[in-house]
C-alpha positions as CSV (number, residue, x, y, z in Angstrom):
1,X,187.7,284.7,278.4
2,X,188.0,286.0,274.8
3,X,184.7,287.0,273.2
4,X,184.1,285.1,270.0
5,X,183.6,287.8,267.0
6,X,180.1,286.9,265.4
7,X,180.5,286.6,261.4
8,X,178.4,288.5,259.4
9,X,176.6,286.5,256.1
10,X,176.9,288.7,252.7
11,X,174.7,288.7,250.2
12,X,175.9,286.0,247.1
13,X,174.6,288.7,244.1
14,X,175.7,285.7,241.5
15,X,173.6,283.5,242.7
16,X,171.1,284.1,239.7
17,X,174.4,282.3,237.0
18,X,173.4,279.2,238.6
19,X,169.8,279.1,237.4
20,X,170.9,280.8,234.0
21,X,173.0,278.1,233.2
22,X,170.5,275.6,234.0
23,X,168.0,277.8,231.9
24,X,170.5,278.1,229.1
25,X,170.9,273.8,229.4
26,X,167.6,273.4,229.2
27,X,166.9,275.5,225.6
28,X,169.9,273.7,223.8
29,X,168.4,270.6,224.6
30,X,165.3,271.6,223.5
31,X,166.4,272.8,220.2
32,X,168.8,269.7,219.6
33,X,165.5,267.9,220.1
34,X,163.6,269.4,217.8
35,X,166.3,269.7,214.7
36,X,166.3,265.7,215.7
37,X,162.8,265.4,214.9
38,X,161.9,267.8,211.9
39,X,164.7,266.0,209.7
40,X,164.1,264.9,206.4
41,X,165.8,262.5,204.2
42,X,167.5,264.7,201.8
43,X,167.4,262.3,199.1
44,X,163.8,261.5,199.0
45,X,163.1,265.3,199.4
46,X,165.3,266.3,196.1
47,X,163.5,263.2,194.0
48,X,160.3,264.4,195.0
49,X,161.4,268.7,194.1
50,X,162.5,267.7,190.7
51,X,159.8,265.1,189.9
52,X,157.0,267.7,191.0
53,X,159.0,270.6,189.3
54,X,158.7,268.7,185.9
55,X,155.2,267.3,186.5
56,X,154.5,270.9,186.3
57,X,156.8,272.1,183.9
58,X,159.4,273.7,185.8
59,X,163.1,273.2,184.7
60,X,164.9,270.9,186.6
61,X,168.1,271.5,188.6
62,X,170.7,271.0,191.1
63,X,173.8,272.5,191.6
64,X,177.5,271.6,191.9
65,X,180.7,272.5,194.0
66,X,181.7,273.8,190.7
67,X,178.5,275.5,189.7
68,X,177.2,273.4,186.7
69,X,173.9,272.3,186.6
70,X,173.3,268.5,186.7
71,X,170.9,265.8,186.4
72,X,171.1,262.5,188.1
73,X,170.2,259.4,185.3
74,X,167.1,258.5,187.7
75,X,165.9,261.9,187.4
76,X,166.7,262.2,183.7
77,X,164.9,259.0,182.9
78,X,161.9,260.4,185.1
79,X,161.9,263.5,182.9
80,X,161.8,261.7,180.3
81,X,158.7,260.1,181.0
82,X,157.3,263.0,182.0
83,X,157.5,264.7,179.0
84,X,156.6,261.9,176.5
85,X,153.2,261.6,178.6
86,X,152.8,265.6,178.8
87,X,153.4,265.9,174.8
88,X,151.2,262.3,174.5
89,X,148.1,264.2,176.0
90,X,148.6,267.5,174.4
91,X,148.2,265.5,171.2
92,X,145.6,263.5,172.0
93,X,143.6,266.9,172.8
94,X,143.9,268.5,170.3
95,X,143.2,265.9,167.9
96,X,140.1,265.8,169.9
97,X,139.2,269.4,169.5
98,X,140.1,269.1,166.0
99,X,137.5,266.0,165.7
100,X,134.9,267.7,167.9
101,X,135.2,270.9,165.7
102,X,135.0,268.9,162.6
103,X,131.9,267.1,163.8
104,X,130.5,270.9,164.6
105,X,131.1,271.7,161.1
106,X,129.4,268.6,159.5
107,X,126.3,269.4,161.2
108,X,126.4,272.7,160.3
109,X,126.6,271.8,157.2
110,X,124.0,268.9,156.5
111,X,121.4,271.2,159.2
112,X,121.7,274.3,157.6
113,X,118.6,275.1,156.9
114,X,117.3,274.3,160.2
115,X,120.0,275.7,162.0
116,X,118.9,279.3,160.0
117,X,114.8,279.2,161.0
118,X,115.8,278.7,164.5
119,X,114.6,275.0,164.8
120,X,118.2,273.7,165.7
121,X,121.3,274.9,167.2
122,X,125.1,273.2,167.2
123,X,127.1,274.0,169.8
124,X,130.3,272.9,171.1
125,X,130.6,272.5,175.1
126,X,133.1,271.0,177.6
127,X,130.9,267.9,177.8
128,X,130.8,267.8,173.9
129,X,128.9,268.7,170.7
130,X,125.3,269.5,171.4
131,X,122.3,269.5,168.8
132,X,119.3,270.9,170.1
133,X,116.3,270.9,168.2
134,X,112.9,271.9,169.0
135,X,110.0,269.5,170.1
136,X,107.4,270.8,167.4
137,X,109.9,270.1,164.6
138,X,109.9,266.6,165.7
139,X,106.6,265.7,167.2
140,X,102.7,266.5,167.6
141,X,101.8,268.2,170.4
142,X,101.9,265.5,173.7
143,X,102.9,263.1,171.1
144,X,106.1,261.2,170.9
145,X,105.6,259.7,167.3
146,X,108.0,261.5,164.5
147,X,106.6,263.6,162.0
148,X,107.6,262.2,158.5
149,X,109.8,265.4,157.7
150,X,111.3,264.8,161.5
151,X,112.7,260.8,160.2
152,X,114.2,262.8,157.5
153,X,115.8,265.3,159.0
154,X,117.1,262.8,161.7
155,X,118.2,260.5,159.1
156,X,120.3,263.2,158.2
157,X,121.9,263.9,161.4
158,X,122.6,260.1,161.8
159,X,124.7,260.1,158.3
160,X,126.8,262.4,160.1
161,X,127.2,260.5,163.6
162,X,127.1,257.0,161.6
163,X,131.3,256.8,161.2
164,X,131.8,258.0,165.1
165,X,132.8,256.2,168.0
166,X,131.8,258.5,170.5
167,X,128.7,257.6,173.2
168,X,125.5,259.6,172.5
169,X,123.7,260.8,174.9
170,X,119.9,261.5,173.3
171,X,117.9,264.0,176.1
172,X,113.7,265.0,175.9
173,X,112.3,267.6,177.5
174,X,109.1,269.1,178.1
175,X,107.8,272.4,179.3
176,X,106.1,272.6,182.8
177,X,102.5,272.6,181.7
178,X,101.1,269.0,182.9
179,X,100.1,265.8,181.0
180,X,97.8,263.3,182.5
181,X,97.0,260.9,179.3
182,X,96.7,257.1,179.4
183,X,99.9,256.9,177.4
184,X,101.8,259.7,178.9
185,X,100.6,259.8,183.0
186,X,103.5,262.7,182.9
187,X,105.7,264.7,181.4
188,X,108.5,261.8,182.3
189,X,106.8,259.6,180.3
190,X,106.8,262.0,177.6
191,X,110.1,263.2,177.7
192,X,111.7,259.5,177.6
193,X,109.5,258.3,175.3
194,X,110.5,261.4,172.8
195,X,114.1,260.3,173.2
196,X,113.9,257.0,172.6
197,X,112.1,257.5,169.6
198,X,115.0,259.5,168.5
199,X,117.2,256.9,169.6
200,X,115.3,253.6,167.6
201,X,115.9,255.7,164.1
202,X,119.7,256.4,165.3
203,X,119.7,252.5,165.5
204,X,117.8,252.0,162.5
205,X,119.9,254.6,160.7
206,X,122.9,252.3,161.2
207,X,124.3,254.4,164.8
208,X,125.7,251.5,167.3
209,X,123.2,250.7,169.8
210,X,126.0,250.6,172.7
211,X,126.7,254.6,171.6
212,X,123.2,256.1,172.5
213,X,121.4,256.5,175.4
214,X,118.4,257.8,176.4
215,X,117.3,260.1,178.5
216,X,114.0,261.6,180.1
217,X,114.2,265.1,182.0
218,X,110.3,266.3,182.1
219,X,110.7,269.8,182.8
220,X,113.5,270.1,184.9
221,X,116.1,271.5,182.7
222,X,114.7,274.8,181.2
223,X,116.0,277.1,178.9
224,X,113.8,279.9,179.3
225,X,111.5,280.8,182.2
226,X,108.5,278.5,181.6
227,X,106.0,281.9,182.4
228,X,105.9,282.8,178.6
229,X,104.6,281.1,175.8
230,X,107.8,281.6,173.8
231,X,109.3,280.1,177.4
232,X,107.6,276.8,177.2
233,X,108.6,276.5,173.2
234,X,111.8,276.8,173.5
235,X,111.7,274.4,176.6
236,X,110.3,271.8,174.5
237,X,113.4,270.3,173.0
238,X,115.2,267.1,172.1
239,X,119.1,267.2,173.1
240,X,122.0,265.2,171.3
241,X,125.2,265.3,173.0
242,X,128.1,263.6,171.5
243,X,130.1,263.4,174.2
244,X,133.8,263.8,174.3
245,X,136.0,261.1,175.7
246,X,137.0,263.3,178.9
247,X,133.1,263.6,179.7
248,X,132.9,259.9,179.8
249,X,135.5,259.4,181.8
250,X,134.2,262.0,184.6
251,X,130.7,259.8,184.2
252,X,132.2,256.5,184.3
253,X,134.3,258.0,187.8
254,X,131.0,259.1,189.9
């Protein structure tokens, strides 16, 4: 009887394509998968480029097989507006800054004298022109009557403010020392009834009413550290802010 030869397995050393290949299946999909997903209409995205580039004042572009440098009419007529708004604000700025600065002048000019002893400063500040002028050249001490020479003077400064349009903010303030009276219980008393003293000659001075407002801080608003006694004189102040358009805007927002 013939013996049966046994067979002898080999190793298969390509066994390890098989799983490759699957491997290699398997990341193609994955990457088809996500190019799927992370597309963007191209359109949209090119509107949007342009629109932001000009919002921002970037040139606008897009090129051609043949080079050139084309507009479509949807993104011309955007442009277009664009701009017109862009230069419409630029000129309504500084037509503002050239009112504010004229009203800065003006004061200047009619306060002079004031503005020189140190009783009253101008300024000009993001929220507008400022005039502050010191408690004691406006009332008695813990007093919110005005002084004859103080209606003049304020009389004055509502000549100036008369022709305006802008709202008027008008702001007291006292220095920290406290007030118990039967008038005044507190310095908030005080400071509010100093401002809208200010504010009733504004109005009698011919100012529009719907223009002012008045405002009581106490002693919460220093200038100066209240320690000294040059502190608490200086904190002892009456503000008017004309305010510029912008300002009202941001109050009108909050």
């Amino acid at each position: 009887m013939a013996l049966r030869r046994k067979r002898v397995d080999r190793d298969n050393h390509e066994r390890w394509l098989i799983s490759y290949a699957d491997f290699i299946t398997l990341l193609f999909a994955f990457f088809v998968v996500m190019y799927a997903i992370s597309s963007v209409n191209e359109g949209k995205y090119k509107v949007l480029g342009t629109s932001l580039g000009s919002a921002f004042g970037a040139k606008p572009t897009k090129a051609t097989e043949s080079g050139t440098i084309r507009l479509t009419e949807e993104e011309i007529y955007f442009k277009s507006i664009v701009d017109r708004r862009n230069a419409k604000l630029a000129e309504q700025q500084i037509k503002q800054n050239e009112r504010m600065q004229s009203l800065v002048n003006a004061l200047n000019q009619a306060m002079g004298r004031f503005v020189k002893n140190g009783t009253m400063t101008v300024s000009q500040t993001r929220r507008g022109v400022m005039l502050d002028i010191s408690a004691s050249a406006l009332f008695a001490p813990g007093d919110a009557v005005l002084a004859d020479v103080a209606q003049k003077t304020l009389a004055d400064v509502a000549q100036v403010l008369v022709d305006g349009d802008q709202p008027i903010e008008v702001e007291g303030h006292t220095d920290s020392l406290p007030i118990s009276t039967p008038v005044y219980p507190s310095n908030w008393e005080l400071s509010s009834a100093r401002a809208s003293s200010v504010v009733r000659l504004f109005i009698e001075q011919g100012v529009a009413a719907k223009r002012l407002t008045a405002i009581g801080s106490a002693d919460n608003q220093p200038v100066l550290s209240n320690d000294t006694a040059e502190g608490r004189a200086r904190n002892r102040r009456v503000t008017i802010t004309v305010l510029t358009p912008d300002s009202e805007r941001g109050k009108t927002a909050q």
